[in-house]
C-alpha positions in Angstrom: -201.1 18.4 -91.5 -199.7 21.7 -92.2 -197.0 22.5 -94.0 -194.2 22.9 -91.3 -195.1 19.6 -90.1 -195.1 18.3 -93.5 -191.9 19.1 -94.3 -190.4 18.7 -90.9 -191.9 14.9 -91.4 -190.3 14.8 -95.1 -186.7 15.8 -93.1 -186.9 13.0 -91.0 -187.5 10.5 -93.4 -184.4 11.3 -94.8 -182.5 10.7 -91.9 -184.2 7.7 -91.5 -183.2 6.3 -94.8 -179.8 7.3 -95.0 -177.5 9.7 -95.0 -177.7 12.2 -98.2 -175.0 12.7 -100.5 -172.3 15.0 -99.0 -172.6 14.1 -95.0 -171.3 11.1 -93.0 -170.7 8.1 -95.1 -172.7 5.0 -93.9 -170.2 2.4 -95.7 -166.4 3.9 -95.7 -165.0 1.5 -97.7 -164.8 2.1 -101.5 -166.3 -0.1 -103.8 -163.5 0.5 -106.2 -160.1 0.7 -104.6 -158.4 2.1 -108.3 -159.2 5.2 -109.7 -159.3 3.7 -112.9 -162.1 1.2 -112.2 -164.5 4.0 -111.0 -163.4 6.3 -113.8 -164.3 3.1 -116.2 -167.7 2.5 -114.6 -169.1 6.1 -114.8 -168.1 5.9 -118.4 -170.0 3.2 -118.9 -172.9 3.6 -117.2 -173.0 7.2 -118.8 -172.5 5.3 -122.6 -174.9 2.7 -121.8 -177.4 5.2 -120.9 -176.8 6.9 -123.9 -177.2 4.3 -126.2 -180.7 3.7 -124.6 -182.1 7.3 -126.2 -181.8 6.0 -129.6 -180.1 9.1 -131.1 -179.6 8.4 -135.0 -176.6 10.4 -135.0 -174.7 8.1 -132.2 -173.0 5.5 -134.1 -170.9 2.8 -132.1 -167.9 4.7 -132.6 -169.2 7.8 -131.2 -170.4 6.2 -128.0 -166.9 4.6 -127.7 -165.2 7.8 -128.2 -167.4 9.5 -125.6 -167.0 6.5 -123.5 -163.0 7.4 -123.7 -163.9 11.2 -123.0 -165.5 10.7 -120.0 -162.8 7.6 -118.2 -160.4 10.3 -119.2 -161.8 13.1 -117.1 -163.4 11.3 -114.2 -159.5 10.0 -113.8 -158.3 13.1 -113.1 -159.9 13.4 -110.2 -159.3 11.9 -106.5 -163.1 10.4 -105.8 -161.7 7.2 -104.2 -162.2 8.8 -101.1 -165.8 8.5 -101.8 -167.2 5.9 -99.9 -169.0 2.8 -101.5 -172.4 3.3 -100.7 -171.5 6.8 -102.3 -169.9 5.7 -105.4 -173.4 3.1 -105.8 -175.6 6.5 -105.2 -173.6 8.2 -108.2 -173.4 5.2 -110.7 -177.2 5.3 -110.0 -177.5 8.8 -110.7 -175.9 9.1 -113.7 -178.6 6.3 -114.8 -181.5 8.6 -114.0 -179.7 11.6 -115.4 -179.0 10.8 -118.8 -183.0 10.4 -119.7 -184.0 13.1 -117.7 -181.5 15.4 -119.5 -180.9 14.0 -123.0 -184.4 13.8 -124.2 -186.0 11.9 -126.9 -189.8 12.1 -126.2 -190.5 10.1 -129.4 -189.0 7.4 -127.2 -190.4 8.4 -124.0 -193.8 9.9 -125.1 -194.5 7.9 -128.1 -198.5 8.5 -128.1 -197.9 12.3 -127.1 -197.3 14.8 -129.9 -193.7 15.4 -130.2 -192.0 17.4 -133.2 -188.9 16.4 -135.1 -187.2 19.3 -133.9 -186.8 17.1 -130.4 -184.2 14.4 -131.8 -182.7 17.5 -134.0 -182.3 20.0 -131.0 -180.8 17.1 -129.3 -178.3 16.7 -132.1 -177.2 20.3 -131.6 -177.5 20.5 -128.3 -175.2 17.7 -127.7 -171.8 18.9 -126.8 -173.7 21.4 -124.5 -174.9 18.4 -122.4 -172.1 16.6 -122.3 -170.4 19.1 -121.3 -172.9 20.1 -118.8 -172.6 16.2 -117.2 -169.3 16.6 -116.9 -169.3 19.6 -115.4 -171.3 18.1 -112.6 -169.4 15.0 -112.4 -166.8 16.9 -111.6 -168.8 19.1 -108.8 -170.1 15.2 -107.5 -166.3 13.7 -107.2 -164.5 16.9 -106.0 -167.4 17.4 -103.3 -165.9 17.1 -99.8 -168.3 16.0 -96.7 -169.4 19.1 -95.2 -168.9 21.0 -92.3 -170.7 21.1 -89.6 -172.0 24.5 -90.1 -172.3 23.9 -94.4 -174.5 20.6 -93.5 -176.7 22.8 -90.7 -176.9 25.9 -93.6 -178.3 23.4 -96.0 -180.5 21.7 -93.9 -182.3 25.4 -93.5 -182.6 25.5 -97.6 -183.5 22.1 -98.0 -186.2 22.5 -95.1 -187.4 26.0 -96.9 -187.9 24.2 -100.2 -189.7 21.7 -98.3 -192.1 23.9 -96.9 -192.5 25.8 -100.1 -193.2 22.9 -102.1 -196.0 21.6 -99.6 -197.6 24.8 -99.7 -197.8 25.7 -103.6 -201.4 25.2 -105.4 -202.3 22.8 -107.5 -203.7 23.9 -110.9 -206.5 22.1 -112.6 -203.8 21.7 -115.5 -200.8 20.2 -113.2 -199.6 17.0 -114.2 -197.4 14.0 -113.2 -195.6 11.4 -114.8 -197.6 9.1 -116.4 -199.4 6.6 -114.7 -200.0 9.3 -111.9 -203.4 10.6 -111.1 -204.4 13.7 -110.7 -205.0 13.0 -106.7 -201.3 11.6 -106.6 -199.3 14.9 -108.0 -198.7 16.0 -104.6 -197.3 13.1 -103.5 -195.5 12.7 -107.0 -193.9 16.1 -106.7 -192.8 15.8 -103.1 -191.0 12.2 -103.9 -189.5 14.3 -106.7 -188.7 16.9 -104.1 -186.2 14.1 -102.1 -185.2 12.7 -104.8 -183.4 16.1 -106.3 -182.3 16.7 -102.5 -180.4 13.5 -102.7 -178.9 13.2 -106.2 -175.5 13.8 -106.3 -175.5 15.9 -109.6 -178.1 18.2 -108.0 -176.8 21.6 -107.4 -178.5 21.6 -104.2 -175.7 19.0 -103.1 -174.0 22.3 -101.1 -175.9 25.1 -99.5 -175.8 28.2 -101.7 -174.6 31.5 -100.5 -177.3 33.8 -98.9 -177.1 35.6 -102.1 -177.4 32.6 -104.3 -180.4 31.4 -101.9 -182.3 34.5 -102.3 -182.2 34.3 -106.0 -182.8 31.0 -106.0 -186.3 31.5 -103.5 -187.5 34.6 -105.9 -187.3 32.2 -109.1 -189.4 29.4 -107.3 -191.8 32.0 -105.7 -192.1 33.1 -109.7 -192.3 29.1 -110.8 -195.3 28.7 -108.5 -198.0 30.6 -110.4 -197.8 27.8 -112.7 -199.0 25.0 -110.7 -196.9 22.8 -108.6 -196.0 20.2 -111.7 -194.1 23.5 -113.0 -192.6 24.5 -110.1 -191.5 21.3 -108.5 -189.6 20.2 -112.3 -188.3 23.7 -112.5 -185.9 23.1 -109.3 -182.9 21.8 -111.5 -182.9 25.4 -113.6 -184.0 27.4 -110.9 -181.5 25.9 -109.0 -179.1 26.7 -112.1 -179.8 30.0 -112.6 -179.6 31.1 -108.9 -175.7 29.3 -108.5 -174.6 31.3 -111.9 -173.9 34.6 -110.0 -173.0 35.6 -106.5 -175.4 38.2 -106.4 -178.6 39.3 -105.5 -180.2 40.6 -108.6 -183.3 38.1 -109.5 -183.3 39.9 -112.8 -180.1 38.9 -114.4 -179.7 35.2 -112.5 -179.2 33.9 -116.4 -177.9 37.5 -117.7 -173.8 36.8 -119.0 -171.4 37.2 -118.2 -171.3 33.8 -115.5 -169.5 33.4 -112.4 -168.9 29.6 -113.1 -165.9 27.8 -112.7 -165.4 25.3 -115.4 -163.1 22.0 -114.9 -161.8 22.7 -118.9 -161.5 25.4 -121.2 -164.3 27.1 -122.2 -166.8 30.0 -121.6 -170.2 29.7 -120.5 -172.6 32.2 -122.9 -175.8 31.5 -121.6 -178.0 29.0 -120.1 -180.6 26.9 -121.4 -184.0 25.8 -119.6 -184.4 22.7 -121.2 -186.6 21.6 -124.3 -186.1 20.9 -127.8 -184.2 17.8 -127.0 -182.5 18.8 -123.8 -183.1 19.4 -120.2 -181.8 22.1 -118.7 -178.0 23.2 -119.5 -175.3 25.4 -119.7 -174.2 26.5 -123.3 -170.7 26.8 -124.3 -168.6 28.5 -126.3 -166.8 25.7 -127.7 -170.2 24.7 -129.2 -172.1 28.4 -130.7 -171.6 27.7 -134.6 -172.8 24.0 -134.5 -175.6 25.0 -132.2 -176.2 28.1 -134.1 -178.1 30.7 -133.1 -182.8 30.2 -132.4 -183.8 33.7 -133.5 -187.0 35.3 -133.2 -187.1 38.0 -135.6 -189.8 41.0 -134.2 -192.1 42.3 -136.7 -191.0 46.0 -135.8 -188.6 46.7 -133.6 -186.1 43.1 -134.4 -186.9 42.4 -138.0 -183.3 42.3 -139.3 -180.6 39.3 -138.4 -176.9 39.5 -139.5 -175.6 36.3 -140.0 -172.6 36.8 -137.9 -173.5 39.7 -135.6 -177.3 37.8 -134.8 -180.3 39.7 -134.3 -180.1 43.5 -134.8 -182.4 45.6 -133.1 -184.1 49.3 -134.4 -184.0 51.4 -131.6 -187.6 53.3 -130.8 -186.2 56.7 -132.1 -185.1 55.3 -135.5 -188.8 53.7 -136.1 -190.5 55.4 -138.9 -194.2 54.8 -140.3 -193.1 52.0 -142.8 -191.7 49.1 -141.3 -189.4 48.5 -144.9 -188.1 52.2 -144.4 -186.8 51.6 -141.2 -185.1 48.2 -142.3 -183.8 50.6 -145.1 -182.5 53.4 -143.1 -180.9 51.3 -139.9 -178.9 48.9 -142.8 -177.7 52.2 -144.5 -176.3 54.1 -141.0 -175.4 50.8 -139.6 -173.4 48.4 -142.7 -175.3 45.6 -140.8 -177.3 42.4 -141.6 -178.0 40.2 -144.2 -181.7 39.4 -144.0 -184.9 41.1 -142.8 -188.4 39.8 -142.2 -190.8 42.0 -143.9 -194.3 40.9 -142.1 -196.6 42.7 -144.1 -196.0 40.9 -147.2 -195.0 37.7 -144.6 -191.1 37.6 -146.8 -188.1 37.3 -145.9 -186.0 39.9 -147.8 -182.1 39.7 -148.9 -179.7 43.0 -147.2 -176.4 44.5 -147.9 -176.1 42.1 -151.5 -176.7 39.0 -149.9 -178.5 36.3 -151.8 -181.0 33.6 -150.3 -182.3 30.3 -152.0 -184.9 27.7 -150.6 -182.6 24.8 -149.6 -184.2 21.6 -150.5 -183.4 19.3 -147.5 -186.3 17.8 -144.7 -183.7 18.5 -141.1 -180.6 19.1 -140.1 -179.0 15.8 -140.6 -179.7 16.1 -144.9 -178.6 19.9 -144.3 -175.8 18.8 -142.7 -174.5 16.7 -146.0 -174.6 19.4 -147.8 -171.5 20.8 -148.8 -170.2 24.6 -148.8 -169.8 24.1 -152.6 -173.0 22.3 -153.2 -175.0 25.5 -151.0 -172.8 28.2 -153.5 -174.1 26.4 -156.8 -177.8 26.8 -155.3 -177.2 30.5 -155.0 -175.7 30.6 -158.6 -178.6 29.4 -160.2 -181.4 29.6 -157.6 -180.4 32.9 -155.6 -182.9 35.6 -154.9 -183.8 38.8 -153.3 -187.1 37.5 -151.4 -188.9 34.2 -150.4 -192.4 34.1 -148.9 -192.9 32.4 -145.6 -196.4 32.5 -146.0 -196.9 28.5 -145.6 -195.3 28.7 -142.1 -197.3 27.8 -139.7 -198.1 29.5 -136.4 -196.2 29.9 -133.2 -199.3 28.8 -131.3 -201.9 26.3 -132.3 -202.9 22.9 -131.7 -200.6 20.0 -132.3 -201.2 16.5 -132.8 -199.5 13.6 -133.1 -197.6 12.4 -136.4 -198.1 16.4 -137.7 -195.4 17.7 -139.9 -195.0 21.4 -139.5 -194.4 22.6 -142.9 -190.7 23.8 -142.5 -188.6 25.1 -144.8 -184.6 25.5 -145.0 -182.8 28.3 -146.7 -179.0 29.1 -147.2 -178.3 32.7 -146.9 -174.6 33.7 -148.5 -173.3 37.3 -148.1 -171.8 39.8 -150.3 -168.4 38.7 -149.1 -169.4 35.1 -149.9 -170.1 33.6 -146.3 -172.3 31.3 -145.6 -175.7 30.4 -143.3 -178.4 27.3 -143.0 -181.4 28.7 -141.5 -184.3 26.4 -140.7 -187.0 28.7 -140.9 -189.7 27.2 -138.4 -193.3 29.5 -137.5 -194.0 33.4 -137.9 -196.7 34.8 -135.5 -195.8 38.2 -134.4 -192.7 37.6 -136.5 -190.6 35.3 -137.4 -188.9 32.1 -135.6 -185.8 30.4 -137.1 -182.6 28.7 -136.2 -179.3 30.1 -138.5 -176.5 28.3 -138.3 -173.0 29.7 -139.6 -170.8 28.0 -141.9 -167.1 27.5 -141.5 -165.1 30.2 -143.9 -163.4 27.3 -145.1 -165.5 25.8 -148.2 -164.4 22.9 -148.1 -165.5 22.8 -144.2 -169.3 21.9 -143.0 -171.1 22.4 -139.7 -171.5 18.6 -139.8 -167.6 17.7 -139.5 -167.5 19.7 -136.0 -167.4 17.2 -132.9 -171.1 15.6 -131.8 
């Protein structure tokens, strides 16, 4: 078959089996008559399904508070005109949603190498994705059935993706899920295909704008050189990147500022394509200083990162022949930066009177206990002008499984006395670390902000 007729035969299915999400509901009367009931029962599936990732930093009363959250904002909403088969569809997805977007691949991939930096990205990535999921949720129970012409515009993009899908390569590295052989990917990735076309919390629920939809083409058409594996689990981003803007510029689909309309208060500052404990998400505001900031500090041209302004760049024109002279000169014009990675002699190197110390701690959980006093005492007695970062490993390299990456953890505090936890990860071409800023208030931690 070729590929029209593939994905002409995929479109029929769908109408075969039902109805998606968003056009003529098959059963119209509600499972739950009160909006309380449904607003209780996407809480709880969403807790319950949290619970299952096995997050050390979810206690009982966390999960209960979250529980409340969510009730809380799914009431505000009229999604009783949803009909029951609908409201079944979007309990179920919120099943399926939680793993695939609050990741824990020590529970999921437990003979597969996976870092530490997995459960900890989770930890700061956590307010992100719950504020991502209910940021759909709200999309999901605001969603009105569609026109005639929206459900005939989507049909066209859904029918596109269809075709595209059937048609890109297979690459002798593409994989599926496991238990799927290599001779089942394609029918793996097209079943994943439907399944994204159907899921309520899919932002391809709604046809895009023709802007949006060629942003949105581009991006896949850039996915597929990377097998179909990578291109067909890429939709959710894509997607994500392509709905952020009403525009047609393919190079800034994830540039800020956003044209996203939030259900709460809050700025989306960038998006995230998922890894490191999370699946793909937007990143707010409301969370920067508990996330903190993952730097990559260039050997040349990015070497120096201020603690509250982030990575400083020396412009092409202010480069001289010694790397440590330019560092020099840019601090000097610029009154910028705090800490500078000096690759020659593989060091980090103290700016501006800062101090740095080597903070004794194995993650971001024992960092996190750590109070603003305790990190001001290490600088009294321990502070310096340099550490080496010579036993860092590489960026790149082999992995296997129950490896510890010899990380390290250093508090940088400023002239003026504030304070930064950097988890200082790899160097290969320079430097890879994740800083995180510490309230002005000593008696305040990163840890007492809201998980």
């Amino acid at each position: 078959m070729n590929r029209k007729t593939i994905s002409l035969l995929l479109g029929f299915l769908v109408f075969l089996f039902g109805k998606v999400y968003g056009s003529e509901p098959v059963d119209a009367r509600p499972a739950f008559s009160d909006k309380t009931q449904i607003s209780k029962a996407i809480a709880d599936r969403f807790a319950e399904a949290l619970k299952k990732r096995n997050y050390p930093f979810m206690t009982e009363d966390k999960v209960t508070s979250l529980r409340t959250e969510i009730a809380d904002f799914a009431a505000r909403y009229e999604h009783t005109q949803m009909s029951g088969a609908e409201q079944e569809v979007l309990l179920a997805a919120i099943d399926r949603y939680v793993p695939e977007n609050f990741l824990n691949r020590h529970l999921d991939f437990p003979d597969d190498f996976s870092s530490d930096y997995d459960i900890e990205g989770a930890y700061l990535k956590f307010r992100d994705c719950v504020n991502t999921f209910k940021w759909k949720l709200w999309l999901a129970l605001t969603r009105r059935p569609l026109t005639a012409e929206q459900f005939k515009q989507r049909q066209i993009q859904h029918n596109w993706l269809r075709e595209f899908i059937a048609g890109v390569a297979i690459r002798p590295a593409d994989w599926g899920p496991k238990g799927v052989a290599p001779t089942g990917v394609r029918k793996w990735a097209l079943k994943y295909l439907e399944e994204q076309l159907a899921d309520p919390f899919s932002l391809l629920c709604k046809p895009m704008t023709e802007n949006q939809f060629e942003v949105f083409k581009e991006l896949m058409k850039r996915s597929a050189v990377n097998g179909l594996s990578y291109t067909v689990t890429n939709i959710p981003v894509r997607a994500l990147g392509a709905r952020s803007h009403d525009h047609a510029d393919v190079e800034k689909a994830y540039a800020y500022p956003f044209d996203i309309e939030l259900p709460f208060e809050d700025e989306v500052r960038s998006i995230w394509g998922g890894g490191d404990g999370a699946g793909p998400h937007l990143v707010f505001a409301s969370n920067a200083q508990f996330r903190g900031r993952d730097v990559f500090l260039d050997a040349r041209s990015q070497p120096i990162f201020d603690i509250l302004k982030g990575v400083c760049r020396i412009a092409p024109q202010e480069q001289v022949g010694d790397p440590a002279e330019s560092i020099a000169r840019w601090t000097r014009k610029y009154n910028a930066g705090h800490i500078a990675y000096d690759d020659a002699k593989a060091t980090l190197v103290a700016l501006r009177g800062a101090k740095i110390a080597e903070l004794k701690v194995a993650d971001w959980f024992e960092a996190d206990c750590v109070s603003n006093s305790e990190l001001r005492k290490l600088i009294d007695e321990k502070g310096q002008m340099n550490i080496s970062v010579k036993r860092l490993p590489p960026m790149n390299g082999p992995r296997r499984v129950g490896f510890n990456e010899p990380r390290f953890f250093i508090v940088v505090q400023s002239r003026d006395g504030r304070l930064a936890v950097m988890d200082l990860r790899s160097r290969e071409f320079g430097l890879n670390l994740v800083s995180r800023l510490r309230s002005a208030d000593s008696t305040t931690d990163s840890s007492e902000q809201k998980t």
